[in-house]
Phi, psi and omega in degrees: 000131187290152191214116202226119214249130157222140162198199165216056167296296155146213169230006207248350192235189185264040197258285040106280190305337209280308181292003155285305151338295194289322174320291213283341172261359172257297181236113191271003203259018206260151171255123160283094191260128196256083176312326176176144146231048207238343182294128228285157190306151200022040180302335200060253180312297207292338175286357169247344177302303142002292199276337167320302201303353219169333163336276197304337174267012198244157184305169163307169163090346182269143200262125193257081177247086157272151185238054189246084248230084140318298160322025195273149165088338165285182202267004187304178184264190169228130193245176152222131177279144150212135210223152175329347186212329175227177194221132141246113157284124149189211177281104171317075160228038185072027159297325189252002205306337179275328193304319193312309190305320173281344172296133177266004177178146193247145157211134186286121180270137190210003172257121182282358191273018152261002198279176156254138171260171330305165170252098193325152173272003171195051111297357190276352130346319185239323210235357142243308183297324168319303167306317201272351193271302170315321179273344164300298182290342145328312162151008197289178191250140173329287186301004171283353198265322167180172181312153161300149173239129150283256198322050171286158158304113150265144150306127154228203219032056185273320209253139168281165187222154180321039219263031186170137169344274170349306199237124173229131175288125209203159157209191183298122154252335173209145177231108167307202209218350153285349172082022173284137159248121178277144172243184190281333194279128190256175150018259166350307174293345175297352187291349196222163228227117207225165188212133161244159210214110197179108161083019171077008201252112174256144186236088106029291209261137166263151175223161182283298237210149155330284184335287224283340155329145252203134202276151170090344185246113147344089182226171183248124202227177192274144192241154192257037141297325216090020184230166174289124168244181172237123202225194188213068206336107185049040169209189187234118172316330193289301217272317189292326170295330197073019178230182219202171168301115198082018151311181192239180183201142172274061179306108187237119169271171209221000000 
């Protein structure tokens, strides 16, 4: 069973080798896959965007274990999503919040007889999620591990939200290492013919392509999370807008 890793371990310390370790000695039969371990120490938000982005492209059946924890060693919980086709293991601290929407069921993991003992206090990367993730792919069933929850932890301003027939409030959720700024607005709303407004800047053009864009101008093009981004033709969106994650952006239809 594929075991597909986000965190913000970095690659320079054992922290990455250590959660393998524990996987591969618990289910030696498990395949590891290393989505990123570069997301900046205690992003949060860029670690569920990370995982929207990019879920949906791994087979049925794959154990999703992030780690991105500030909380670690606190009374948060530590959880498992599990949705029609994959299970994520980590911290309920909003890691899982676009994943949430898809889901059939939360469960709080609270039985240690899956933990690695003793269990570090800044550590549970390796000595719960790692292990709980390795007896999900073993074959263990989700409700062995603890009760159902309703109430995980969401981010917020995952969703743009309505404030005029018309007009929907949206913002920045990510900025990619090209200077894109992704927003919270999908797909869809491109169907009407529309003006965003971010950063004192109104932007107009949707475009199919890079190519078709206009060097130097801010335009929007559907991006391939599915969400609307704001990029800049051979630039950076960033230095030109001057925003960042959580500007806010106006979305008006026209």
């Amino acid at each position: 069973m594929p075991i597909a890793l986000v965190t913000d371990f970095g690659t320079r310390d054992y922290y990455v080798g250590a959660v393998k370790g524990v996987i591969l000695s618990v289910d030696p039969t498990a395949s590891i896959v290393d989505i990123t371990h570069e997301i900046a120490p205690q992003d949060i938000a860029a670690a569920a965007f990370v995982l929207h982005a990019c879920y949906s492209d791994f087979p049925a059946g794959t154990i999703f274990l992030c780690v991105v924890d500030p909380g670690v060693g606190s009374n948060r919980r530590a959880i498992i999503v599990k949705t029609e086709d994959y299970a994520f293991v980590g911290p309920d601290n909003g890691v899982f919040s676009f994943v949430l929407k898809h889901s059939d069921a939360v469960y709080a993991i609270e039985n240690d007889t899956y933990f690695r003992k003793p269990v570090s206090a800044t550590f549970h990367g390796r000595d719960i999620f790692a292990p709980v993730a390795a007896h999900l792919s073993a074959g263990v069933a989700p409700p062995e591990f603890g009760p159902k929850i309703s109430d995980p932890i969401m981010l917020p301003d995952i969703a743009p939200w309505q404030i005029e027939p018309n007009t929907i409030e949206g913002s920045v959720i990510h900025v990619d290492r090209f200077g894109n700024l992704i927003t919270n607005l999908s797909a869809d709303i491109a169907e009407r013919r529309f003006t965003l407004e971010i950063s004192n800047t109104q932007i107009s053009k949707l475009t199919s392509s890079y190519v078709e864009a206009e060097s130097d101008d801010p335009f929007a093009i559907i991006g391939s999370a599915g969400l609307i981004e704001i990029s800049v033709k051979n630039g950076s969106a960033v230095e030109k807008l001057k925003a960042s994650r959580g500007t806010p952006i106006t979305l008006k239809f026209i």
